[in-house]
C-alpha positions, 0 to 999 in steps of 0.5 A: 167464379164463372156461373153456368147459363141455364140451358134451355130446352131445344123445341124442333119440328116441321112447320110453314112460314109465311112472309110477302110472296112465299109461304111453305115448308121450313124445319125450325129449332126454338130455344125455349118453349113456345107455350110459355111466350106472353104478350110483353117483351119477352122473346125467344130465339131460334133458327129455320132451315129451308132452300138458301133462296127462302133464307136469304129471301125471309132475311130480307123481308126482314118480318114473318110468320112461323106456324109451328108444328102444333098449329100455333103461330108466332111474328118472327124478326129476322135477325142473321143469314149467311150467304148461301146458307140454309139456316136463317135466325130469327127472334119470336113473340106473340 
């Protein structure tokens, strides 16, 4: 017997991302809510969508900061990019 998974709610919006020589305008999606994160290892995955040149470069740089659209801000890891593409997926926490 197979169980569903839970599905969590999808958080999207429009918000800034901050890594070493670029901050700017990206559209995010978090699987989750943001509001529930605690200090401690929980996580939450998610995906940014900017110029391929801004996903290829926060991939790369590996860390970042992402301010939400409500003005809070999470560390992101960067954990997967496609060449060429415009998304990035990252994991968040505080």
């Amino acid at each position: 017997m197979v169980r569903p998974r839970k599905q969590l709610p999808a958080t999207l919006g429009e918000g800034e991302l901050h890594f070493r020589g670029f901050t700017g305008p990206v559209a995010y999606e978090v699987l989750g809510e943001p509001a529930s994160l605690r200090l401690g290892p929980l996580r939450l995955r998610g995906s940014l969508t900017a110029t391929p040149e801004v996903a290829a470069d926060a991939f790369r740089a590996g860390e970042a900061e992402l301010m939400l659209a409500d003005g809070r801000r999470f560390r992101i890891t960067l954990l997967g990019h496609s060449a060429g593409s415009e998304t990035a997926y990252f994991e968040m926490r505080i």
